[in-house]
C-alpha positions in Angstrom: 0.0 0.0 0.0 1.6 3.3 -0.8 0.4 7.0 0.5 1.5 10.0 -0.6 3.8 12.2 1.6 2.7 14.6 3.9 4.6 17.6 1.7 4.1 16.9 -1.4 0.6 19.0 -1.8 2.2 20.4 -4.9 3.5 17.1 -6.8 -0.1 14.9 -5.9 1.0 12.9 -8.9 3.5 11.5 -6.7 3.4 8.2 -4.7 5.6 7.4 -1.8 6.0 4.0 0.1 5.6 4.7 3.6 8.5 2.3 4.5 10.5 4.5 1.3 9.3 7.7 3.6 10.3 6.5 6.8 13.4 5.0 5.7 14.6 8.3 3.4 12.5 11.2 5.0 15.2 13.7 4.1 16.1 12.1 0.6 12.4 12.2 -0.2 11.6 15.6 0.5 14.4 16.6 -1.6 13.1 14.5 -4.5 9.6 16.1 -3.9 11.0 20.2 -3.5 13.5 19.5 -6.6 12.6 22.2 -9.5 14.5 20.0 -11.6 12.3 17.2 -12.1 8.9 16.6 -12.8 6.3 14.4 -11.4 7.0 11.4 -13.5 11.0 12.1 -12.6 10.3 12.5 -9.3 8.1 9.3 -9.1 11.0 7.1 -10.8 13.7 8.2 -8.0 11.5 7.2 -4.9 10.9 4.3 -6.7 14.4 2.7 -6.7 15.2 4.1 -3.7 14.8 1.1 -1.8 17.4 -0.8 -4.5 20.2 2.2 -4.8 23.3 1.4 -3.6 24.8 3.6 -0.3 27.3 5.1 -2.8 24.1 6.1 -5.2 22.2 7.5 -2.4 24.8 9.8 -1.2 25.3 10.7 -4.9 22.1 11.9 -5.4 21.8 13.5 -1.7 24.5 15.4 -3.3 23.0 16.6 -6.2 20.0 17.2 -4.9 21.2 19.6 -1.7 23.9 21.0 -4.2 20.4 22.2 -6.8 18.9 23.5 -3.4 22.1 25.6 -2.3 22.2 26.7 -5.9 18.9 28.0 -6.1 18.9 29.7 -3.1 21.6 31.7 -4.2 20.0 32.7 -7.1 17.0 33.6 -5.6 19.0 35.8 -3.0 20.9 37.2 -6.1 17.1 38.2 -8.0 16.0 39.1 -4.5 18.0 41.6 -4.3 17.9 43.1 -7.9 14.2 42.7 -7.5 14.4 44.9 -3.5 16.9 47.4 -5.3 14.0 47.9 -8.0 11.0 47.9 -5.7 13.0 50.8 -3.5 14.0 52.3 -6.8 10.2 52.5 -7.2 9.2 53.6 -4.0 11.3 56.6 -4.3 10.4 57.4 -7.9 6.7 57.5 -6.0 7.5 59.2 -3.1 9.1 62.0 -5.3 5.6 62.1 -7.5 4.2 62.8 -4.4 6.0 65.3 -3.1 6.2 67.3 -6.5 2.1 66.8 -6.5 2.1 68.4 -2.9 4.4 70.8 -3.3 2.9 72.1 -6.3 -0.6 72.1 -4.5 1.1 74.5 -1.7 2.7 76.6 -4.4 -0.8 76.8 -6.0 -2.6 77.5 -2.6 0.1 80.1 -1.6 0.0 81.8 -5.2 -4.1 82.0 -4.7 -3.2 83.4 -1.0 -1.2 85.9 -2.3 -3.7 87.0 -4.7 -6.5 87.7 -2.2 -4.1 89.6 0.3 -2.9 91.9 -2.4 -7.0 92.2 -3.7 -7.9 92.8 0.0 -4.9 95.0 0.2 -5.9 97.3 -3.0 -9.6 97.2 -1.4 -8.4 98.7 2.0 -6.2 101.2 0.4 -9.2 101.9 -2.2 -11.1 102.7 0.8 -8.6 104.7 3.1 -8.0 106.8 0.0 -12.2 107.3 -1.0 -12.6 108.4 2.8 -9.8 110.7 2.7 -11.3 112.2 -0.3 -14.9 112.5 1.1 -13.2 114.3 4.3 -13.7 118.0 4.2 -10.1 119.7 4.3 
């Protein structure tokens, strides 16, 4: 009787022996994560698990944890690129922003200065009509 493994949600396709699971947890879950194979792949190598030699085990342990480390580092490497982009972004934004604002406060001060000077003329307009309607 054979059950699938408790990770392998993604690769359902795939069968495992429970005695292959309990006897090469580790080797197994590396078979299942590997982005290198697929599901039919994946299938064969727990398969003849059971009949590979120590030598081929540890070979393929290898390979497999070597894929994993490689990976990783690319995905650090991409990560990164991908971080320096997103902030690259982020800033590009925040500078929008702050030119949208900044114009909005010009705009808002310009309108301001308008009335001042308008309420300005009116007072003078008015000091000056009041001096003229005083008699001398």
């Amino acid at each position: 009787m054979t059950t699938p493994p408790p990770s392998s949600g993604a690769h359902s396709a795939v069968t495992v022996p429970p005695e292959t699971m309990e006897k090469f947890h580790d080797l197994v879950e590396l078979i299942l994560a590997s982005e290198s194979m697929n599901d039919e792949e994946r299938q064969y190598w727990i398969n003849i698990l059971p009949i590979m030699t120590p030598e081929q085990i540890q070979n393929l342990n290898q390979i497999l944890n070597q894929e994993r480390q490689q990976l990783a580092v690319i995905d650090q490497k991409y990560g990164k690129e991908i971080s320096a982009m997103q902030k690259s972004e982020i800033v590009r934004r925040t500078e929008q922003v702050r030119s949208e604002r900044k114009r909005k406060l010009q705009s808002k001060e310009l309108k301001s200065r308008e009335q001042e000077d308008r309420a300005a003329q009116e007072l003078l307009q008015n000091i000056e009509q009041q001096g003229e309607a005083q008699p001398r």
